[in-house]
KETI-446578 format. One record per residue (C-alpha): x, y, z; residue number from 1; chain; residue in one letter. Coordinates in steps of 0.05 Angstrom, whole numbers, m for minus. Example, Ala and Ser with C-alpha at 12.3 -4.5 7.8 and 13.67 -1.06 7.14 Angstrom:
VODO        X        Y        Z     n   chain   res
VODO      246      m90      156     1       A     A
VODO      273      m21      143     2       A     S
//
This chain:
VODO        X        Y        Z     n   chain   res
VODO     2616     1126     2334     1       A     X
VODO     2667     1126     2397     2       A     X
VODO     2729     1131     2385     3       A     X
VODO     2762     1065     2424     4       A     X
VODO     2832     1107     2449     5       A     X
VODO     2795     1174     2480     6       A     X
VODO     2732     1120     2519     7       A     X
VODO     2794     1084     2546     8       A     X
VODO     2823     1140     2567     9       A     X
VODO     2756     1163     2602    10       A     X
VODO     2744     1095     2629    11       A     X
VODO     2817     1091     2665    12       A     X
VODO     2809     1154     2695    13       A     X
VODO     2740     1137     2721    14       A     X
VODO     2764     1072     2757    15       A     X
VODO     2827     1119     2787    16       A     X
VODO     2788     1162     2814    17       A     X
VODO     2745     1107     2853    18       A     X
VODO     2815     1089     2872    19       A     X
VODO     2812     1016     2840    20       A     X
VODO     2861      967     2808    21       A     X
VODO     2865      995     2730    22       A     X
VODO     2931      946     2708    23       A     X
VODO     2887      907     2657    24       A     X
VODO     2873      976     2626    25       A     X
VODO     2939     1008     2630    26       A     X
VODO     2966      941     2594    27       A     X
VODO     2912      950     2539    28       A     X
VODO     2946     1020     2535    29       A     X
VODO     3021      990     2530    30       A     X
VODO     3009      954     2476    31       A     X
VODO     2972     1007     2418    32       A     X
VODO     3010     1009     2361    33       A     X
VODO     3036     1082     2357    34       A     X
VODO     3014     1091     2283    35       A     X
VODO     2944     1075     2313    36       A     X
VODO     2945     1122     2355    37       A     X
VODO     2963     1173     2320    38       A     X
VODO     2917     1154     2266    39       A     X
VODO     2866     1150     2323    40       A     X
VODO     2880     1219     2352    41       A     X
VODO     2873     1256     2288    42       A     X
VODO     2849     1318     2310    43       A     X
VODO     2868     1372     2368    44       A     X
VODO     2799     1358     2398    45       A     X
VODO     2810     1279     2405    46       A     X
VODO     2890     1299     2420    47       A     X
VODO     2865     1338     2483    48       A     X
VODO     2806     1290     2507    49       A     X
VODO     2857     1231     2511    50       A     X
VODO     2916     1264     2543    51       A     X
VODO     2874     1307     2598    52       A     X
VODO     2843     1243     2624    53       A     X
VODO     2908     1201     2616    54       A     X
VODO     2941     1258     2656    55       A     X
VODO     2890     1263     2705    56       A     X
VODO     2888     1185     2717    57       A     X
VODO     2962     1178     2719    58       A     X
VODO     2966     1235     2765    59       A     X
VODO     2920     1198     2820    60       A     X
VODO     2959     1123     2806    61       A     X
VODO     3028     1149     2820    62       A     X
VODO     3012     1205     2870    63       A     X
VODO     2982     1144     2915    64       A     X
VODO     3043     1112     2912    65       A     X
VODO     3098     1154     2933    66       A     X
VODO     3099     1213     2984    67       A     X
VODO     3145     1257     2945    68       A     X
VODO     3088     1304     2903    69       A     X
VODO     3148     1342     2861    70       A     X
VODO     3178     1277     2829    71       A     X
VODO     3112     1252     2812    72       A     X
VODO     3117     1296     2749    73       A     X
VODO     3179     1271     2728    74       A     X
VODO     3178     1197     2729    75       A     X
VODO     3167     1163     2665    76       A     X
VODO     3113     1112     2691    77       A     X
VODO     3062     1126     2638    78       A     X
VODO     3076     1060     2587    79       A     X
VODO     3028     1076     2522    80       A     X
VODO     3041     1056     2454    81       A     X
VODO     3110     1013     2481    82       A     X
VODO     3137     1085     2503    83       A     X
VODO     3149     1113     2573    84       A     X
VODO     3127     1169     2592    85       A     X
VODO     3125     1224     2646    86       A     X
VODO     3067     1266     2668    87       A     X
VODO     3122     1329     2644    88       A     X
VODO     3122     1304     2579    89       A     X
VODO     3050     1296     2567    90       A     X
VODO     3035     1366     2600    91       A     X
VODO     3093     1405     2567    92       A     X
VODO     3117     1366     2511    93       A     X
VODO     3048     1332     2491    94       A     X
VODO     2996     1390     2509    95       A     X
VODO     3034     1450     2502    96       A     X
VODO     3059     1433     2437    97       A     X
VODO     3140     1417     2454    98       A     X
VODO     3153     1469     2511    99       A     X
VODO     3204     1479     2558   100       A     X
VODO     3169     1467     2633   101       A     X
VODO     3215     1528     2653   102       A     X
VODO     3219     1599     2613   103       A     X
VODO     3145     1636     2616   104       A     X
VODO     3117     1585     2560   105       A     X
VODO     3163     1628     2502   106       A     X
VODO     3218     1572     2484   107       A     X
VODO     3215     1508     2457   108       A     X
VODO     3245     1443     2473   109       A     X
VODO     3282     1412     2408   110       A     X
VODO     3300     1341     2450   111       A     X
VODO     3226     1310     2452   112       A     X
VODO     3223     1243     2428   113       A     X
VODO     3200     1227     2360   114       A     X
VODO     3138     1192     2398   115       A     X
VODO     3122     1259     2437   116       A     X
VODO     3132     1299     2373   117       A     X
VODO     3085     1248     2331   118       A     X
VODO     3034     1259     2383   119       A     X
VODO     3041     1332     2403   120       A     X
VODO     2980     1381     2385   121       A     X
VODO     2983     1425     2322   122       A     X
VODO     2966     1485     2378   123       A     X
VODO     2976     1493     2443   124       A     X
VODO     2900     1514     2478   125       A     X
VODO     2919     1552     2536   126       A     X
VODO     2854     1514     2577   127       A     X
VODO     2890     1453     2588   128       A     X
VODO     2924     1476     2646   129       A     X
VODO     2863     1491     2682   130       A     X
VODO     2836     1418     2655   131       A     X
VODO     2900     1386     2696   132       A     X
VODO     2902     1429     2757   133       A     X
VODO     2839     1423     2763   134       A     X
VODO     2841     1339     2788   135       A     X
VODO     2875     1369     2855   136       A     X
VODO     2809     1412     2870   137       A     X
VODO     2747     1380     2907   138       A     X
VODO     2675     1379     2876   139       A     X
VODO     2701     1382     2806   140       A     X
VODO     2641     1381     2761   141       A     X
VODO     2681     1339     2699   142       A     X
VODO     2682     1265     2712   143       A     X
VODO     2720     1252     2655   144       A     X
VODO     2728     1295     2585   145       A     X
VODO     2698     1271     2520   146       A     X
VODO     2713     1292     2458   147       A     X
VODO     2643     1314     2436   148       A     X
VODO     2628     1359     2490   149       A     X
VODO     2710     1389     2499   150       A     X
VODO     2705     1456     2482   151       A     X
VODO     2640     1464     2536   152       A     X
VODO     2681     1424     2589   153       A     X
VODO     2747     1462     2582   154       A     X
VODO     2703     1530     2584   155       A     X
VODO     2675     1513     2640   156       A     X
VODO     2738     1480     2672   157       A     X
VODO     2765     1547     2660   158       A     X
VODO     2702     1590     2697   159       A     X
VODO     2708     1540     2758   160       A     X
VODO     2790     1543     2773   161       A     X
VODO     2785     1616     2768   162       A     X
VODO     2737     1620     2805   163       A     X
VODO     2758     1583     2859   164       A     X
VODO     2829     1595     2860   165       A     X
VODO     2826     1676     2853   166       A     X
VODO     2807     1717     2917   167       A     X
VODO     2788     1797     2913   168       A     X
VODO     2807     1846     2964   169       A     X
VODO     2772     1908     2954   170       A     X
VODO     2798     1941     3015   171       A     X
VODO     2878     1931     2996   172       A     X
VODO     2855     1932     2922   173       A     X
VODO     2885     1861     2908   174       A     X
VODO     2873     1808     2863   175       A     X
VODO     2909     1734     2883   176       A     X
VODO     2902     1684     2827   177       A     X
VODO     2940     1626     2821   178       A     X
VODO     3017     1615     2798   179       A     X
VODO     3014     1589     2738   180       A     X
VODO     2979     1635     2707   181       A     X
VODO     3057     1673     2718   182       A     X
VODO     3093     1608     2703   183       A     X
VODO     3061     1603     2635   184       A     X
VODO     3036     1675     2608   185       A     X
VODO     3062     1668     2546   186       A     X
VODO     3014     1614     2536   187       A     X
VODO     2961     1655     2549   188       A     X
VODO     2970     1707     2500   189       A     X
VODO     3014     1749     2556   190       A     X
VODO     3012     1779     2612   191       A     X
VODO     2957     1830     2590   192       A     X
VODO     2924     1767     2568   193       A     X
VODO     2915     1738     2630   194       A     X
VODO     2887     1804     2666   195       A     X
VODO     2839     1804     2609   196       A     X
VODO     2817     1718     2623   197       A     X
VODO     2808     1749     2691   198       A     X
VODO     2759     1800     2682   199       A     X
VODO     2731     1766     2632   200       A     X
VODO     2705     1704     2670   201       A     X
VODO     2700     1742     2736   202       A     X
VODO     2663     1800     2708   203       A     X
VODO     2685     1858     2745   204       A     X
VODO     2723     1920     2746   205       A     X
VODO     2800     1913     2765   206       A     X
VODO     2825     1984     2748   207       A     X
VODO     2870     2006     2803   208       A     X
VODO     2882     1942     2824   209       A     X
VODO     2947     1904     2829   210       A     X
VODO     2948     1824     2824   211       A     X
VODO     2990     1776     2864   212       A     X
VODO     3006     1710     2840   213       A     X
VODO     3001     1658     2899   214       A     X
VODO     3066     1631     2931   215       A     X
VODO     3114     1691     2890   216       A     X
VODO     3143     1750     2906   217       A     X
VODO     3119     1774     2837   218       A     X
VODO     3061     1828     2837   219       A     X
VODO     3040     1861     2773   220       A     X
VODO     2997     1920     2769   221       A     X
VODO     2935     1920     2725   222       A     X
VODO     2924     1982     2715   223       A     X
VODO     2871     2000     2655   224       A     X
VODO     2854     1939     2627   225       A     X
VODO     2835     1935     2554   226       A     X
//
């Protein structure tokens, strides 16, 4: 049986992405009762299906509108469940479990609202970031992620960013992988943690190599890798 809240979802990020008028469905979305919701989204599984699309959809809608891409993230123009919220709060407060945006993914943020605590996940899956960066990348595979097929769709979410975001120099013996993978370590499991994703999904070697994240001054050798 579908659940109605996560096929919404899926359906309002379908019609944003063929750049159509979805105000009928984001009004369905105002008016949820919370307690439905919640009772809805029961699970982690369900929890991350409906706010990965929702991000992703609400990301297109209000990137369209306004030229500034940095405030886009902080503007509470996501109305579910009579509550505003921002794409921030769904990303750090909602999928990564009540987190500060700023501090490596180690502290947490007390002064969530009661609706964003309600709703949070019960544990933070460090995939989901590659599940919303991924909307800015062309020839994404994922149309839209459903709850029965999740943990296939945010492995291979995961194999595809990396993939495409992560460039090998064997000559200089460098490794240049994206910045959030810095930003949010501590997510990850730390920082040996994310050398280890690395290798993992791009099977190969990196002793002796040192790894750059994009856009920093930060460089971290990798050294043996266990």
């Amino acid at each position: 049986m579908k659940n109605y809240h996560t096929s919404l979802s899926q359906e309002i990020l379908l019609i944003a992405k063929s750049q159509e008028d979805t105000s009928s469905l984001r009004r369905q979305l105002f008016y949820i009762r919370q307690s439905k919701l919640e009772k809805s989204l029961d699970t982690d599984d369900l929890k991350k299906t409906f706010w990965i699309n929702i991000y992703n959809a609400f990301y297109l809608i209000i990137s369209k509108d306004t030229p500034d891409h940095l405030s886009i993230y902080k503007w509470k123009r996501i109305k579910i469940a009579r509550s505003q919220f921002s794409l921030d709060d769904i990303e750090h407060g909602i999928l990564r479990k009540l987190k500060f945006k700023l501090g490596f993914g180690f502290f947490t943020n007390p002064f969530y609202s009661n609706a964003i605590k309600m709703l949070s996940v019960n544990q933070l899956d460090y995939r989901i970031h590659f599940a919303l960066r991924s909307i800015t990348l062309e020839n994404t595979l994922i149309d839209y992620y459903d709850c029965e097929n999740i943990e296939k769709q945010l492995k291979q979410v995961t194999h595809d960013f990396i993939h495409s975001e992560t460039q090998m120099d064997s000559t200089l013996k460098l490794v240049r992988t994206s910045k959030f993978l810095l930003l949010y370590f501590r997510d990850f499991g730390g920082m040996s943690a994310v050398k280890n994703l690395l290798r993992r999904t791009l099977k190969t070697d990196f002793k002796g190599y040192t790894i750059q994240f994009k856009n920093t001054e930060k460089i971290e050798k990798i050294g043996n890798v266990s």
